[in-house]
C-alpha positions in Angstrom: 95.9 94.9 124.2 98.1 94.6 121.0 100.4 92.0 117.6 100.7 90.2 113.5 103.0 88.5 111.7 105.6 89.7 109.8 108.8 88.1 107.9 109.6 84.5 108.0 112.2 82.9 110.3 115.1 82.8 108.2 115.2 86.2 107.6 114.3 86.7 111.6 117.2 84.2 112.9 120.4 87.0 112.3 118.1 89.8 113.0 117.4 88.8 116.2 120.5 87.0 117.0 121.9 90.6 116.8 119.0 92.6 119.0 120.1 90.1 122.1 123.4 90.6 121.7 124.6 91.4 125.8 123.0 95.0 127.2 124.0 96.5 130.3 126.4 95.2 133.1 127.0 91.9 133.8 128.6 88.9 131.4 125.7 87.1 129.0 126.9 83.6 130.4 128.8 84.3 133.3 127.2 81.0 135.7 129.0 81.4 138.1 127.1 84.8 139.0 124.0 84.0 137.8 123.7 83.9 133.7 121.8 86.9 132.3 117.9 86.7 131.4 116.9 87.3 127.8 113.6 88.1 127.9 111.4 88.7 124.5 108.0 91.0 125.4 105.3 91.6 123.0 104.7 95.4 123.9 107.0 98.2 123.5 106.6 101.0 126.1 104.0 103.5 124.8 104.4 106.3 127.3 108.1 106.5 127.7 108.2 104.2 130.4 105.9 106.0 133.1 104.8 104.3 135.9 101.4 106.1 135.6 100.1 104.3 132.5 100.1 101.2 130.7 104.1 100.9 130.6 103.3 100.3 134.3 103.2 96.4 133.8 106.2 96.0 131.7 108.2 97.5 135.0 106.4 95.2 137.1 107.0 91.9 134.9 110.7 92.6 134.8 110.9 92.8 138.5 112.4 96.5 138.7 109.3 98.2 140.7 107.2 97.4 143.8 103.9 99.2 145.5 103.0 98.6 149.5 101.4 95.6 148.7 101.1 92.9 145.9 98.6 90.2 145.2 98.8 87.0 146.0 97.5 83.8 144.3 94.0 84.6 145.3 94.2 87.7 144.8 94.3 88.8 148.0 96.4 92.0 149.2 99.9 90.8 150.5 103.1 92.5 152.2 105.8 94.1 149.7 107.0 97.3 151.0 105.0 97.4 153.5 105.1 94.8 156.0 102.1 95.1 157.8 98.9 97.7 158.0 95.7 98.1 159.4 92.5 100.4 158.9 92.4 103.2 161.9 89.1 104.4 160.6 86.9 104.2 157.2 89.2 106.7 155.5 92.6 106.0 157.1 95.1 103.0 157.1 98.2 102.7 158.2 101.3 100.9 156.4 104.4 100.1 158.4 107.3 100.1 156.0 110.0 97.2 156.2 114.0 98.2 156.0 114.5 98.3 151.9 116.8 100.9 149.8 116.2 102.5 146.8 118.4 101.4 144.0 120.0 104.7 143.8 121.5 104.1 147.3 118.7 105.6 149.4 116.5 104.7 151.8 113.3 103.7 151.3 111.8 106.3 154.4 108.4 107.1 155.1 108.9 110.6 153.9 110.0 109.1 150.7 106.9 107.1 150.1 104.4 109.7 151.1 106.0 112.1 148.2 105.7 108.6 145.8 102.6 108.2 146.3 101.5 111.7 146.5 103.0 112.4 142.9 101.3 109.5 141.7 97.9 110.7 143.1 98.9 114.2 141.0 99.4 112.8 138.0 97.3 113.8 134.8 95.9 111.6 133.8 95.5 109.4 136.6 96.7 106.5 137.1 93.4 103.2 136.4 94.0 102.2 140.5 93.0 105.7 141.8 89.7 106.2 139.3 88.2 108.4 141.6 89.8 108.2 144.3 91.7 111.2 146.2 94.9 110.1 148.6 95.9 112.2 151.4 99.8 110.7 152.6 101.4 111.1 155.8 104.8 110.0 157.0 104.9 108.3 160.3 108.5 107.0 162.3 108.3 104.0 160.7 105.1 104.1 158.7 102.7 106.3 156.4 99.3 107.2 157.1 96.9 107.3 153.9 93.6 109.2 154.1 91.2 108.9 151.3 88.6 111.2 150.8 86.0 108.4 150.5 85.9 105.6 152.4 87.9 102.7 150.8 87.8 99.0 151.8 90.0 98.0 149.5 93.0 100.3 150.1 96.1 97.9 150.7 94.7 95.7 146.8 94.2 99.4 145.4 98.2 99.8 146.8 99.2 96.6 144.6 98.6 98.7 141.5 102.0 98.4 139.6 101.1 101.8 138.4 101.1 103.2 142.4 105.2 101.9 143.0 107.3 103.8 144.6 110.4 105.4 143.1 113.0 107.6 145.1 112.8 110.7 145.5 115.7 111.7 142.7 112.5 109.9 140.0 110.3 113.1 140.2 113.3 115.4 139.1 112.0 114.8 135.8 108.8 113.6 135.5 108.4 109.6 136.7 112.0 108.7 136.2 112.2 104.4 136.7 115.9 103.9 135.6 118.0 103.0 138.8 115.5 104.6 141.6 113.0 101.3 141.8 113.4 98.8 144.7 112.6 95.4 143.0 115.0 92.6 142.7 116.6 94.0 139.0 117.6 97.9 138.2 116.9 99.9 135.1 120.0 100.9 133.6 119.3 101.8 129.9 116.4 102.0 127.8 116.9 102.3 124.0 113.4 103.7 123.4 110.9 101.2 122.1 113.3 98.5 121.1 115.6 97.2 124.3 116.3 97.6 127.5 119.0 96.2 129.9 118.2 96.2 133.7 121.2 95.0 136.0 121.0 93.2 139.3 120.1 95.3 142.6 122.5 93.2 145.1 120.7 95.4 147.9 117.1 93.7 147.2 115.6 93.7 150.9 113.9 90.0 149.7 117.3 89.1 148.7 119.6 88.4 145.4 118.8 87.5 142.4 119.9 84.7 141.0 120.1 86.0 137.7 123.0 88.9 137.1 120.9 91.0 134.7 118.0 91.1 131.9 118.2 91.9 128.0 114.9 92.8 127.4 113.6 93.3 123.8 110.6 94.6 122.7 108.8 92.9 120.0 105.7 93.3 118.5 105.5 90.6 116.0 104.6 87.2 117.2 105.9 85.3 115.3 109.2 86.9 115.9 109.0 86.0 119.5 107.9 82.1 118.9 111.1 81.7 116.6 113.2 83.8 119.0 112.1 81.0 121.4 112.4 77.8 118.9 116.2 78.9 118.3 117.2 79.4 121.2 118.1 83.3 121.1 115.9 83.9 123.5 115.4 82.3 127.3 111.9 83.7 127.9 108.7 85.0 125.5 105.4 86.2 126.7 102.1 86.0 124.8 103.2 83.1 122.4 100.2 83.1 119.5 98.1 80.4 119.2 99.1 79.7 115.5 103.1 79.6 116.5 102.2 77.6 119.7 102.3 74.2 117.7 105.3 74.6 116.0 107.0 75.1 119.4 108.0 72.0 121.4 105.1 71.4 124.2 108.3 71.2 126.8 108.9 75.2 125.9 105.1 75.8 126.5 103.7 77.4 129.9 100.0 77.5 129.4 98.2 80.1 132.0 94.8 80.8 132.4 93.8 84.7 133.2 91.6 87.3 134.3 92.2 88.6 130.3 89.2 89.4 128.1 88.9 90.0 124.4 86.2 92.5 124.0 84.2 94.2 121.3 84.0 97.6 122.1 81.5 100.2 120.7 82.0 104.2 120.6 78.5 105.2 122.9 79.6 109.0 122.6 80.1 109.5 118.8 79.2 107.6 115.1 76.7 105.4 114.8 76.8 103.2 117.4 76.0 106.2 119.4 72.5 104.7 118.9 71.7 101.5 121.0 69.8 99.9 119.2 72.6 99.6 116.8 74.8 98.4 119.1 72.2 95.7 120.0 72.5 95.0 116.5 76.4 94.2 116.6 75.8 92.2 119.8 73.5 90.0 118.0 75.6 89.7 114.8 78.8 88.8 116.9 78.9 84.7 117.4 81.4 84.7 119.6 82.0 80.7 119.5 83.5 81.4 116.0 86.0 83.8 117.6 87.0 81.0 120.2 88.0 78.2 118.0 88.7 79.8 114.9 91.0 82.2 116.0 91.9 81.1 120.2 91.9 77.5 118.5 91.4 76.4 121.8 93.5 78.7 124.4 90.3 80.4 125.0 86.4 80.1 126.7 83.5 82.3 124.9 83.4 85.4 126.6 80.7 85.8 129.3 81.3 88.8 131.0 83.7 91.4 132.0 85.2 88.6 134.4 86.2 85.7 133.0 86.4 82.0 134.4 89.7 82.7 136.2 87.8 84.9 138.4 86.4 81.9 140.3 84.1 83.9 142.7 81.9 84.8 139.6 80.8 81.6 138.1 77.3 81.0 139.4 76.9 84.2 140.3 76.5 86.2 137.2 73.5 88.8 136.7 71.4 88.2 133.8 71.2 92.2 131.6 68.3 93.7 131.8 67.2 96.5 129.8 68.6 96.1 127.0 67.3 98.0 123.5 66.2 96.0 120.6 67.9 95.7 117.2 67.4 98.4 114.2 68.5 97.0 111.0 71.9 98.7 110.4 71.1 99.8 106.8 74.4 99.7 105.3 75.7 101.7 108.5 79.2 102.6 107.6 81.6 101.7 111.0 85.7 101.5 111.1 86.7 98.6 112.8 90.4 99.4 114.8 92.5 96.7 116.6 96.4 96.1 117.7 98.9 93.6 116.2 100.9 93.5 118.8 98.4 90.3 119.7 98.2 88.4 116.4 94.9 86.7 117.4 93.2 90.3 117.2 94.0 91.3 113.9 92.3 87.7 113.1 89.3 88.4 115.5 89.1 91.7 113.5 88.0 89.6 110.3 85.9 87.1 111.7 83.8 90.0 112.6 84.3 92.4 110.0 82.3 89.8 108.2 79.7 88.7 110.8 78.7 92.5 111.0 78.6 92.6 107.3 76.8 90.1 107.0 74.0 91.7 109.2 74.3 94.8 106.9 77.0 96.9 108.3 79.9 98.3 106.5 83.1 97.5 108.0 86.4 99.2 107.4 89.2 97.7 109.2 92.5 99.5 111.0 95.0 97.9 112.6 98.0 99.3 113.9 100.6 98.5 116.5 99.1 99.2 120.2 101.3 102.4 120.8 99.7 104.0 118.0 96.4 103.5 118.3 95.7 103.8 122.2 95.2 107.8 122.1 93.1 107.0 119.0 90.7 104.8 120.5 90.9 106.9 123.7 89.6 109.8 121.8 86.8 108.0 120.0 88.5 108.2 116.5 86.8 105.1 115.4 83.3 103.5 116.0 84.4 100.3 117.1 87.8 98.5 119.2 88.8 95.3 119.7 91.0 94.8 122.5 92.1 92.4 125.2 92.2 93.7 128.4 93.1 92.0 132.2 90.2 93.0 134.3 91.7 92.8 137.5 95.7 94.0 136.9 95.3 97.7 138.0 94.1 97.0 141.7 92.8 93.3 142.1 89.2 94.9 143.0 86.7 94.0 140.6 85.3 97.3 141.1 87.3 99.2 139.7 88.1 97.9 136.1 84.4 98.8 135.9 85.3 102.1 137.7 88.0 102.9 135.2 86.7 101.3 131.9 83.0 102.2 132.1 81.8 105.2 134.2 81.7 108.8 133.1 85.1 110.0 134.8 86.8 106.6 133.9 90.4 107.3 133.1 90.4 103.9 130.7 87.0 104.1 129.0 87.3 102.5 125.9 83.3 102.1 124.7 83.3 105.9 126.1 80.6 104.8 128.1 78.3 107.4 130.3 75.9 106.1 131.7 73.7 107.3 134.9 72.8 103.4 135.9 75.7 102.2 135.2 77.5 105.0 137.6 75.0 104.7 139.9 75.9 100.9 140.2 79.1 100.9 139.8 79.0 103.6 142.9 76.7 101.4 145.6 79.3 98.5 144.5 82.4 101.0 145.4 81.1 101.0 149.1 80.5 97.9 150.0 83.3 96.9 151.9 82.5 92.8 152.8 84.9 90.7 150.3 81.7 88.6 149.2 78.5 91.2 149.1 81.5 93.6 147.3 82.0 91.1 144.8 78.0 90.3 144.2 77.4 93.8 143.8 80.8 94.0 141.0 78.3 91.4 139.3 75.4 93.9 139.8 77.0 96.4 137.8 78.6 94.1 135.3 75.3 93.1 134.1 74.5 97.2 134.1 77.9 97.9 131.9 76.9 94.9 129.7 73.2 96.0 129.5 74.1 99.0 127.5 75.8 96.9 125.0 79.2 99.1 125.3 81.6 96.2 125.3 80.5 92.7 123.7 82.6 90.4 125.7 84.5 88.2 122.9 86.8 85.3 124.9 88.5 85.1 127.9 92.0 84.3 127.2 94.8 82.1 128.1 98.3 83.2 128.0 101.3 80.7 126.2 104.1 81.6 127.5 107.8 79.9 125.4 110.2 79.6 128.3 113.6 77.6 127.8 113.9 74.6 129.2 116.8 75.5 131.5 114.7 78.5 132.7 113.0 78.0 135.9 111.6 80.1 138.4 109.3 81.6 136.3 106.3 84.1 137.8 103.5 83.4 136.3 100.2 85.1 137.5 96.7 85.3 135.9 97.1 88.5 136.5 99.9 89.2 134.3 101.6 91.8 136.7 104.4 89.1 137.2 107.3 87.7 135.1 110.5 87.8 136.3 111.6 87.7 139.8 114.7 87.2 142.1 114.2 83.0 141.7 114.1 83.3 138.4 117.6 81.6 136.3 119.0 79.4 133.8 
């Protein structure tokens, strides 16, 4: 979720020539070793880094953590720290680790793992990927044993979760501890709280070294920032490029990717007056999401559909027509706040094309934006009527099940709309234990069109990603999942 524009580029240039100044170990040109990564990012860590949370994904993109298992390109469950598995029974797999070392020196043991894993299934709040779901871990000689207390087909995609990687054992000292106990291709050496952070490379990567000797990282909000970071050359690398900087960029520095990332409208169900449903029908029909889509995405973007978007190829054709919905109560000058992040530029913009679509069907609209680390715990504890937010359906586990799972049920550790709803549990439930790839993903569209029948979320666009990458940067990971950025091919 998150962005907005701020100050122009010549007052930008110096500032940011100075924030990439060289971090960490490792020489800032040194070719001969690999030249150091400087990588712009539009979020700044909200929770202090944990790998429980949100933060989760920045770790992931900058190659310092790993799970079991990652996704591959069709987002299928795929071998990371765990080589190879297979199901024993409905509640128990087993993983078989590969030989990999923690970046503090250790080994990466199956004793080590089980107490990874088992703090993560202790944390409060939970991590998205284990929305109810219980983990009982074993170590084996060369392997862990993983009970759930429900049966769960989807275990090893569940394991992909960058929010389930496994840190040493020296991590848990203190909480979740990523700086130099990861095991991905690039080590955490300093973070200087929401502004930087320098990560060195592991030489002891089990999938071998990097070619690059290190990453500058730098958190930036403001988008605009980033797309002239990229235009002058004081940065190698930029994620989540707006669409109104993208022309000013040359096309050769533009990486277009399309995602499993929806923009969505979502309404407080518990509290205010959207609590009502027919008011919310009343929003749904007031939102013209086609406005939304080329006013704003100016083109980067398809009208929203559904909770999955058109990079989640298995849906199209497939999609359950809502039934049930309520009908429409004139709003009578209802008086709702309006709240989105800046951190994303086009959602401050969304924010006003519908401030004035729900005015105009006789709502009053107050507007809040704020950057995305301030306003999460807000929206979280229904402090405003209404959220606009982009989310990635399927980066916590790869299961369509469980965004739904985590985003819209009663216990949901992610539930935005604050949805609770007995259908929508209910379907959301049957879907959860299905365990055929195909009849699981029929029944995700089941409960889709249950979530979207209580007019909760309004489904805005689904999003493409512009990525400004230098032209002497290759290697890039680029996923439509967004879990991925840099890797150990990635240079310049």
């Amino acid at each position: 979720m998150r962005r907005r524009h701020t100050l122009g580029s010549l007052l930008l240039a110096p500032l940011l020539a100075a924030c990439f100044a060289a971090q960490g170990g490792g020489s800032t040109g040194d070719a001969s070793d690999g030249s150091r990564l400087r990588v712009a990012l539009a979020f700044p860590p909200a929770e202090n880094l944990s790998p429980y949370g949100g933060d989760a994904t920045l770790l992931s993109r900058l190659g310092v953590t790993e799970g079991l298992t990652a996704l591959d390109a069709n987002g299928a469950a795929a071998p990371a720290l765990a080589e190879t598995w297979r199901r024993e029974n409905d509640r128990t797999w087993l993983f078989t680790l590969r030989e990999a070392t923690f970046q503090d020196g250790s080994a990466v043991t199956p004793a080590a793992v089980a107490a990874a894993l088992t703090h993560a299934d202790e944390a409060k709040p939970a991590p998205a990927a284990l929305s109810g779901v219980t983990l009982t871990v074993e170590a084996q000689s060369t392997a862990v044993r993983i009970t759930t207390t429900n049966p769960d087909p989807v275990l090893p995609l569940r394991l992909s979760s960058p929010s389930l990687a496994v840190l040493s054992p020296k991590a848990y000292e203190d909480g979740a501890d990523p700086v130099g106990t990861a095991t991905g291709p690039f080590e955490l050496t300093k973070v200087n709280g929401s502004t930087s952070a320098a990560l060195d490379r592991f030489d002891d990567y089990w999938g071998g070294r990097a070619h690059a000797s290190g990453v500058d990282a730098r958190f930036i909000a403001d988008g605009t920032a980033r797309a002239n970071a990229v235009r002058t050359g004081q940065v190698d690398i930029a994620e989540a490029i707006p669409v109104a900087q993208a022309a000013s960029l040359d096309k050769t520095t533009l990486k277009e990717t399309a995602t499993t990332r929806t923009t969505s409208l979502h309404l407080n169900t518990a509290s205010g007056p959207f609590r009502d449903p027919r008011l919310r029908a009343a929003a749904r029909e007031a939102v013209d999401n086609s406005a939304v889509v080329k006013g704003v995405f100016e083109g980067y973007a398809d009208p929203g559909t559904g909770i999955y978007g058109p990079a989640v190829t298995w849906a199209e054709g497939k999609r359950v027509r809502p039934a049930g919905r309520a009908s429409a109560a004139e709003p009578h000058g209802a008086s709702v706040t309006l709240a989105t992040y800046d951190n994303r530029p086009e959602l401050p913009e969304a924010a006003q094309v519908l401030q004035q679509q729900l005015q105009k069907a006789g709502f009053r609209v107050t507007l809040v934006v704020r950057e995305y680390s301030r306003l999460e715990s807000d929206v979280l504890a229904g402090k405003f009527d209404a959220f606009i937010g982009a989310r990635n359906s399927l980066v916590d586990t790869g299961d369509p099940v469980a965004v739904l799972a985590s985003d819209y049920t009663c216990d949901g550790g992610y539930n935005l709309s604050r949805l609770c709803d007995s259908e929508v549990d209910r379907a959301v439930a049957e879907a959860d234990a299905v365990a055929d790839t195909g009849e699981r993903q029929d029944a995700a569209l089941r409960a889709e069109a249950a979530v979207l029948g209580t007019d909760a979320v309004i489904p805005l666009a689904h999003q493409k990603i512009i990525t400004g990458v230098a032209t002497d940067v290759h290697g890039l990971l680029l996923d439509p999942y967004e879990r991925t950025l840099v890797g150990p091919g990635t240079r310049r």
